[in-house]
C-alpha positions in Angstrom: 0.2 8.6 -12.4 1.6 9.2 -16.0 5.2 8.2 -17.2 7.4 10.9 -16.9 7.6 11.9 -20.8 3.5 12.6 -20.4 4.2 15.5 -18.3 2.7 19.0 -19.7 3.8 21.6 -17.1 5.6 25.5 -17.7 7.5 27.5 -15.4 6.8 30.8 -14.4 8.5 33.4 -11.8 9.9 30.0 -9.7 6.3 28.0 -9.5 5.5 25.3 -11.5 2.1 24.4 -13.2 0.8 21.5 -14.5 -1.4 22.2 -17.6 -4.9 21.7 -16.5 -7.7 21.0 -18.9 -11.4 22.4 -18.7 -13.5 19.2 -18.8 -15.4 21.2 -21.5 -15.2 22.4 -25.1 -12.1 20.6 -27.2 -11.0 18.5 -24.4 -13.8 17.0 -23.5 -14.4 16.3 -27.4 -11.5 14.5 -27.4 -11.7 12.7 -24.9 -15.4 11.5 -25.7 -14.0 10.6 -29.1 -11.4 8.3 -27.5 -13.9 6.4 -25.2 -15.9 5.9 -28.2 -13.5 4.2 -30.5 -12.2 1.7 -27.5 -16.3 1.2 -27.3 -16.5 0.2 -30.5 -13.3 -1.3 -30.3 -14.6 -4.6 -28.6 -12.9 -7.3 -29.6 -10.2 -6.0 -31.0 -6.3 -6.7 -30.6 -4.4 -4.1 -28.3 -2.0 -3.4 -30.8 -5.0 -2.8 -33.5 -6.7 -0.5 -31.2 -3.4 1.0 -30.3 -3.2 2.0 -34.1 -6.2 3.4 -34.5 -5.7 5.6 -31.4 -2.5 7.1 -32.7 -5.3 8.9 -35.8 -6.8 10.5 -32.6 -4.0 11.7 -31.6 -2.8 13.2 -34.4 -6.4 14.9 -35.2 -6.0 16.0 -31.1 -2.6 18.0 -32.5 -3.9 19.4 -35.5 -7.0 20.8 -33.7 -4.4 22.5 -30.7 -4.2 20.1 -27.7 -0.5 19.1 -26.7 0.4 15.6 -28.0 1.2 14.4 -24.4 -2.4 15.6 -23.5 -3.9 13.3 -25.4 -1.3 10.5 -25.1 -2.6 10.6 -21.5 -5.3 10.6 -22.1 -5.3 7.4 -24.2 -2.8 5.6 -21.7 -5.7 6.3 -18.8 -8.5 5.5 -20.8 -6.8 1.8 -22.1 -5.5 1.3 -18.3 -9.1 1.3 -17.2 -10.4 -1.2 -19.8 -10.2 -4.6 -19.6 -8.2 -6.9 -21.9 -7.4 -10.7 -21.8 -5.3 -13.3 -24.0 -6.0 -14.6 -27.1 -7.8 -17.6 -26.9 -6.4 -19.9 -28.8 -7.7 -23.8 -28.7 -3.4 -24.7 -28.5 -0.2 -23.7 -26.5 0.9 -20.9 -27.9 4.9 -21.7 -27.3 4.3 -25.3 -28.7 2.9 -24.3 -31.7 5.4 -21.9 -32.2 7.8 -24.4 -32.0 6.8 -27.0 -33.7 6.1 -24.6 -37.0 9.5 -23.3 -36.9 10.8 -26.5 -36.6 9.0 -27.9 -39.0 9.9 -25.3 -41.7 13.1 -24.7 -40.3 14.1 -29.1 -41.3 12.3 -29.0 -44.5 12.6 -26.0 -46.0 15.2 -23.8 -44.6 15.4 -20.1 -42.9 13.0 -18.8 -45.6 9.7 -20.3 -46.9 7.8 -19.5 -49.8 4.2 -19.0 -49.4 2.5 -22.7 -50.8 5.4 -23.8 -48.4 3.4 -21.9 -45.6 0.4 -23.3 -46.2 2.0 -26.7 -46.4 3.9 -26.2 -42.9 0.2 -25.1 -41.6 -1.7 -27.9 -42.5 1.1 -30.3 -41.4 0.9 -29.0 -37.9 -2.7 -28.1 -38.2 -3.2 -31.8 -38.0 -1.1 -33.1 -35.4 -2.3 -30.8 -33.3 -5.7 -31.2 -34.0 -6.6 -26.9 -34.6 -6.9 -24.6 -37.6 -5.1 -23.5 -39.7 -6.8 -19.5 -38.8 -5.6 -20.8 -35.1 -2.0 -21.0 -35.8 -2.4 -17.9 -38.4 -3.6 -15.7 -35.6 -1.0 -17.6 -33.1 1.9 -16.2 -36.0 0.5 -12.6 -36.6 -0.9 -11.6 -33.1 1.4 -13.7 -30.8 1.1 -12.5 -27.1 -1.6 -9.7 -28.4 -4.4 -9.0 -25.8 -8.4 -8.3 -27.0 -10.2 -5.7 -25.5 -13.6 -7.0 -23.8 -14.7 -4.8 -21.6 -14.5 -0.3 -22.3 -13.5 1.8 -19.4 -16.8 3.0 -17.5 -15.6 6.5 -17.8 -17.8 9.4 -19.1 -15.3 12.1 -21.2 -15.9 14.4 -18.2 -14.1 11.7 -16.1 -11.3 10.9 -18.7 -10.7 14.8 -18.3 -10.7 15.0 -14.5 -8.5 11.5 -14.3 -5.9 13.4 -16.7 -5.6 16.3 -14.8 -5.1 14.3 -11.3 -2.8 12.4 -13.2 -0.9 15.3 -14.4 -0.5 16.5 -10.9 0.2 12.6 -9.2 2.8 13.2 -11.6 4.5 16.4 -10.9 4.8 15.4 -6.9 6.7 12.2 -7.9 9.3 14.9 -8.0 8.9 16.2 -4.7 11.4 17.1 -2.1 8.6 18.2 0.5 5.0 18.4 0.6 2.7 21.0 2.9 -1.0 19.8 2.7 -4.0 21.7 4.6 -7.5 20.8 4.7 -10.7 21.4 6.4 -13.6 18.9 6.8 -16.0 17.3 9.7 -14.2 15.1 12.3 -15.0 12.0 11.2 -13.4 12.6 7.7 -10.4 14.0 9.2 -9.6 10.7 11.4 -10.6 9.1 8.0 -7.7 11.1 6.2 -5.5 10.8 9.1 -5.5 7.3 9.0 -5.4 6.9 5.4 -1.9 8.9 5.3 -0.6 6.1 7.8 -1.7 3.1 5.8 0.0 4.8 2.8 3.0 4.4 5.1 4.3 7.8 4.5 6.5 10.2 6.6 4.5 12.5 8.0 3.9 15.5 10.9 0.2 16.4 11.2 -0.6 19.0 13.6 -4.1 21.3 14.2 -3.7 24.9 12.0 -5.7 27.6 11.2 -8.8 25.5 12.5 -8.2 22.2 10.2 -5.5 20.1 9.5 -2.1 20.3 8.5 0.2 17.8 7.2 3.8 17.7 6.4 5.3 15.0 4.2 8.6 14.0 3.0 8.5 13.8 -0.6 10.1 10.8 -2.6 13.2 13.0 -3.8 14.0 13.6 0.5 14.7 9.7 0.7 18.0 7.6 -0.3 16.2 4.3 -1.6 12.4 3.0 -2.4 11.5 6.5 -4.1 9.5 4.8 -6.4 7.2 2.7 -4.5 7.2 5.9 -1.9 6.2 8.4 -4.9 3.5 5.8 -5.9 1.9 6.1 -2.4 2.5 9.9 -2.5 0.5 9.7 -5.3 -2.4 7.8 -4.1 -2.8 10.5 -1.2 -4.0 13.1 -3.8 -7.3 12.5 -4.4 -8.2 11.4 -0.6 -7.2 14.8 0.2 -9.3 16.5 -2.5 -12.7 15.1 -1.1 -11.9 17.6 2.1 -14.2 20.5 2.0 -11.4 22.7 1.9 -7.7 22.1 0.9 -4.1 24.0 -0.1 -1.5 21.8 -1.6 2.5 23.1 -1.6 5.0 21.7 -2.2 8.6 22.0 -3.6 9.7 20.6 -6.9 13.3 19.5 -7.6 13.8 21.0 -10.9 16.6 20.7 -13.5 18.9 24.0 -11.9 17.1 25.2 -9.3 14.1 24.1 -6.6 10.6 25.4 -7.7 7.0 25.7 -5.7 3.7 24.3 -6.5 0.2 25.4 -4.9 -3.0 24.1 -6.2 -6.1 24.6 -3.6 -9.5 23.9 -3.7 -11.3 26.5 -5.8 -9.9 24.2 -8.9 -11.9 21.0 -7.3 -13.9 21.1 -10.4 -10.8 19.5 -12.3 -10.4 16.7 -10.9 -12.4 13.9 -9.9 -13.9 12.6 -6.1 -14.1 9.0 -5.5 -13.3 7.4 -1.8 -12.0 4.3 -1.6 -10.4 2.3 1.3 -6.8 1.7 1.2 -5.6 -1.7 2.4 -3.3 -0.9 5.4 1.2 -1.0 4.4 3.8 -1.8 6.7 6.0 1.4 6.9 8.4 -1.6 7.0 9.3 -5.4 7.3 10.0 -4.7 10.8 6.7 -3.9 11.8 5.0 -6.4 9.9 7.3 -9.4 11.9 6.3 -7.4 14.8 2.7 -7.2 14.4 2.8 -11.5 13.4 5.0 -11.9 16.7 3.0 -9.6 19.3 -0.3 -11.1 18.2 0.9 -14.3 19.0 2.2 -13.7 22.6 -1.3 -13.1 24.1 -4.4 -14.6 22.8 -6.3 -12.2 25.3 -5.0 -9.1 23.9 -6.6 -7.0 21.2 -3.6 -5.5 19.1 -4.6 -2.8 16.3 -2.7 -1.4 13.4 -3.5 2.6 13.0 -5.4 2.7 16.2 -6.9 6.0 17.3 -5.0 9.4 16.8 -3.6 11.3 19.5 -2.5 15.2 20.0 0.4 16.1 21.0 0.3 19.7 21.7 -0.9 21.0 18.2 -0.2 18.5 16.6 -1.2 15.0 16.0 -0.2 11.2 16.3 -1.3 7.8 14.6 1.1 5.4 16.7 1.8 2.4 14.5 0.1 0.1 17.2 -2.2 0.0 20.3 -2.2 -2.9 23.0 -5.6 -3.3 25.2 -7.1 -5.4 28.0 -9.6 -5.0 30.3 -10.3 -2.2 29.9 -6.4 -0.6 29.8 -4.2 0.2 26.8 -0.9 0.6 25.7 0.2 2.8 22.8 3.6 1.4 20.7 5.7 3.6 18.2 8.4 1.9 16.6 11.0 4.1 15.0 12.8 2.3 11.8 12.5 4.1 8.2 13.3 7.9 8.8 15.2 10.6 7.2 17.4 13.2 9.8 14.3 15.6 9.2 11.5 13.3 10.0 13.2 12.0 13.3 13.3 15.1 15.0 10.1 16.4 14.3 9.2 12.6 15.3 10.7 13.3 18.6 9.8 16.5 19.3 6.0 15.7 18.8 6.6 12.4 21.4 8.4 14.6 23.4 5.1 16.7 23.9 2.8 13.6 24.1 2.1 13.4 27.8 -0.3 11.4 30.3 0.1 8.5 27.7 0.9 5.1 28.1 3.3 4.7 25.5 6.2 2.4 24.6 8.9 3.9 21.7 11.0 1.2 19.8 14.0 2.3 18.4 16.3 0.7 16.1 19.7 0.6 17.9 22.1 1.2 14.8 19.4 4.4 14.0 19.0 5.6 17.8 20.3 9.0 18.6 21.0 10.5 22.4 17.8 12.7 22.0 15.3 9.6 22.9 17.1 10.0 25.8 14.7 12.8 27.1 11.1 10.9 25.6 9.2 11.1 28.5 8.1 7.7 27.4 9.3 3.6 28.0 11.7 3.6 25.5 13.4 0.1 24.2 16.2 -0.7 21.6 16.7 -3.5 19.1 18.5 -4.3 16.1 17.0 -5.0 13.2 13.6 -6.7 14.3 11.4 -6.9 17.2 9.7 -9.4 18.8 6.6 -9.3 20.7 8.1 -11.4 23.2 10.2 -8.5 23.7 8.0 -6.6 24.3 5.7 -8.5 26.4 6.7 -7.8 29.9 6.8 -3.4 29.5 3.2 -4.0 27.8 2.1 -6.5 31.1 3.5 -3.9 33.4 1.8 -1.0 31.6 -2.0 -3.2 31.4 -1.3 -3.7 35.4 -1.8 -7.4 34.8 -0.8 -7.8 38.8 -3.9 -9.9 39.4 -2.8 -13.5 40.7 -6.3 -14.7 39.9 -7.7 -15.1 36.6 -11.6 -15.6 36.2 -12.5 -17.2 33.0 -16.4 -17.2 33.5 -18.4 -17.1 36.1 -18.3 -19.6 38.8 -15.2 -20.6 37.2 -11.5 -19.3 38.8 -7.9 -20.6 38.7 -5.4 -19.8 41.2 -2.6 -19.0 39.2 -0.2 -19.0 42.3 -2.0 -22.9 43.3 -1.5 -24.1 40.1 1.9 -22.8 39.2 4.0 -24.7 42.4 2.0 -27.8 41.8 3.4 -27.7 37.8 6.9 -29.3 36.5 8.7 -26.7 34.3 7.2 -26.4 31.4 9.6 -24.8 28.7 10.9 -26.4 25.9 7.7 -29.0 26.3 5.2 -28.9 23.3 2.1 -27.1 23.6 0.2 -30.4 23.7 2.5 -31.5 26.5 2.1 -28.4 28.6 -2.0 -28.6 27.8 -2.0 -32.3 29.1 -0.1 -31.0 32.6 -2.5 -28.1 33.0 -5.4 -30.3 32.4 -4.2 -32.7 34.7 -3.8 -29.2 38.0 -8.0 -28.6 36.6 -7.3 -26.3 34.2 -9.7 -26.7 30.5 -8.1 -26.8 27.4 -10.2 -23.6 26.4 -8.1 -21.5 29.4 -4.6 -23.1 28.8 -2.9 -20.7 26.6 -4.5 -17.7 28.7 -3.0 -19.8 32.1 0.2 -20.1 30.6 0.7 -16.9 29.9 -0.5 -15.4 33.1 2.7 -18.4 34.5 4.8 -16.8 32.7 5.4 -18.6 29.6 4.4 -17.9 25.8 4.0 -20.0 23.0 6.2 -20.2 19.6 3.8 -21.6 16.8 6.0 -22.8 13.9 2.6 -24.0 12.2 -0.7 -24.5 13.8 0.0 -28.3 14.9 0.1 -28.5 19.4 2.5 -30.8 18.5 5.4 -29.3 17.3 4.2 -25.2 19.3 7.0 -25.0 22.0 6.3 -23.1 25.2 9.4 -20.9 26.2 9.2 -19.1 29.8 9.7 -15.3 29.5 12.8 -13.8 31.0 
């Protein structure tokens, strides 16, 4: 994504277009040009390179491509290369200091130029360096040097500009209608890629693929930035479909305009796949997700598990619950706009034959959850697992009274549980040291508590201070 001023786009009969560049002919001179000088430009200060850039430019100008073209151009080409601090054999800030100070009680405000030299040499030596040391420290303080080119060919640098041009655009987006078309495995691939990005989204089955529809950053009250950045990312995930239609509407400066780009223009931009490190949609389920994977050590909890159709259309629940064999599906319902939560409940609504349990902020709750054909359970502000823990046992049918650990080893839970003292508010290495004492290994004690009916809070990892509190 470009700053805003970088944006080259017209108007025309209510759409609006991004100018897109051919990566042949002038542009992709120019851009080769560019990659070339930051080459050779190894070594060199940012701000020297910088300069020398800006004579691209203008030559890019003189020969017909828009400034901000090639401004882009040169802003994605120096974010891909790699640049590090001077290395200078001092602290910077202390020799700073201690040559202003220096001139500053001796000479005054202004120094002539043998009184330089003199100030040099005096701090030179007391601080063991050069005098070139602290003459680069004075004229390129907090300069980078370039030391390693972007590994871009000028087709690339093209291709990045035009996806940039277009990441851009949708930062400005009030909605967003994506279709595409591609073999299973890259569509669950997609699918969950859109959920990591933690976006608001409907995806449903359409015109035999996939259609989503987003909120754009412009819908929401707060975090449009960070949610435009992830908007962003989504871009050139969807372009590695075999087919694809973007549309989406633009808030202009009077009036709302469209934009369509589809497939046939794949040869502007570029396809890489990369895998995105899963986001929280928000703090709420990431407390969750600590808390619930603490409750039971037997459980397997998953972020983005597999998605699920609802009717024609699809579902990524935020989390799934399993054991033995049985699973649980869990949806919480937190960051929404009006828009997003009914088409949120509508598609639960036609989720059927489903375990599933739906966890709704109270303060954000409305009366249609009443009618989710689903467990549904409020909370303010954060959930814990332990809140959820008995719905989820009931939904696993964890009924059984007898718990096999390996074979030709059981515990009777029932046995062991009138023979124990009360066991809450002990420490975990307390409650171990009374199970151990009824038969039961220290391997199995967490799993027995738990099926007793306790859990276990871990303020660090030391039994010692892990308190076991009985479930209500």
């Amino acid at each position: 994504m470009l700053p805003s001023n970088l944006l080259v786009a017209k108007v025309r009969n209510g759409y609006v277009e991004p100018q897109l560049l051919e990566p042949e002919g002038l542009p992709l001179a120019i851009a080769a040009e560019i990659l070339d000088r930051i080459r050779q430009g190894v070594g060199k200060g940012r701000k020297e390179l910088e300069e020398e850039l800006r004579e691209l430019e203008e030559l890019a100008v003189e020969s017909g491509i828009d400034l901000r073209l090639a401004k882009a151009m040169v802003t994605l080409a120096l974010r891909k290369a790699k640049f590090e601090p001077l290395r200078i054999p001092v602290d910077p800030v202390k020799a700073r200091l201690e040559i202003f100070k220096e001139a500053g009680s001796v000479y005054g405000i202004a120094v002539r130029d043998e009184e330089r030299v003199k100030v040099l040499q005096n701090i030179a030596t007391r601080l063991n360096c050069r005098i070139e040391d602290l003459e680069l420290l004075l004229t390129r303080y907090q300069d980078e040097v370039l030391i390693k080119p972007p590994e871009f060919t000028p087709v690339d640098l093209v291709r990045e500009c035009n996806l940039s041009m277009v990441q851009t655009l949708l930062f400005r987006a009030m909605h967003l209608d994506v279709w595409f078309k591609c073999d299973g495995a890259t569509v669950k691939w997609l699918l969950r890629t859109v959920k990591k990005l933690g976006l608001l989204y409907i995806a449903e089955e359409a015109s035999g693929g996939v259609r989503l529809l987003i909120d754009g950053p412009v819908s929401l009250l707060k975090q449009t930035r960070r949610y435009g950045t992830r908007l962003a990312r989504l871009i050139p995930y969807v372009m590695l479909a075999d087919s694809w239609l973007l549309l989406a509407d633009i808030e202009g400066r009077r009036s709302k305009l469209k934009f369509k780009l589809n497939s046939s223009s794949i040869n502007l931009f570029p396809r890489r796949r990369e895998e995105v490190e899963p986001l929280f949609d928000s703090n709420v389920e990431r407390e969750f997700f600590k808390s619930i994977s603490r409750v039971s050590s037997n459980w397997v909890v998953k972020r983005e598990p597999e998605p699920l159709v609802a009717g024609k259309q699809i579902l990524i629940p935020d989390f799934s619950v399993s054991h033995r064999g049985n699973k649980v599906y869990i949806e919480i319902v937190g960051f929404w706009t009006k828009d997003y939560l009914e088409r949120k409940l509508r598609k639960l609504k036609e989720l059927k034959d489903v375990r599933m349990i739906v966890a709704v902020d109270r303060d954000l709750s409305c009366s249609s959850i009443e009618g989710l054909p689903h467990e549904v359970v409020l909370f303010r502000r954060r959930i814990r697992g332990v809140d959820l823990y008995p719905v989820i046992k009931r939904f696993l049918n964890e009924t059984e009274k007898t718990v096999e650990i390996e074979e030709k080893y059981t515990v009777d839970v029932d046995n062991i549980g009138e023979k124990l003292p009360d066991l809450s508010g002990r420490t975990l290495e307390e409650a171990v040291s009374e199970l151990e004492k009824a038969g039961v290994r220290n391997s199995d004690s967490i799993d027995i508590l738990e099926k007793l009916g306790y859990t276990v809070e871990w303020e660090t990892l030391d039994p010692s201070r892990a308190r076991v509190k009985k479930i209500k």
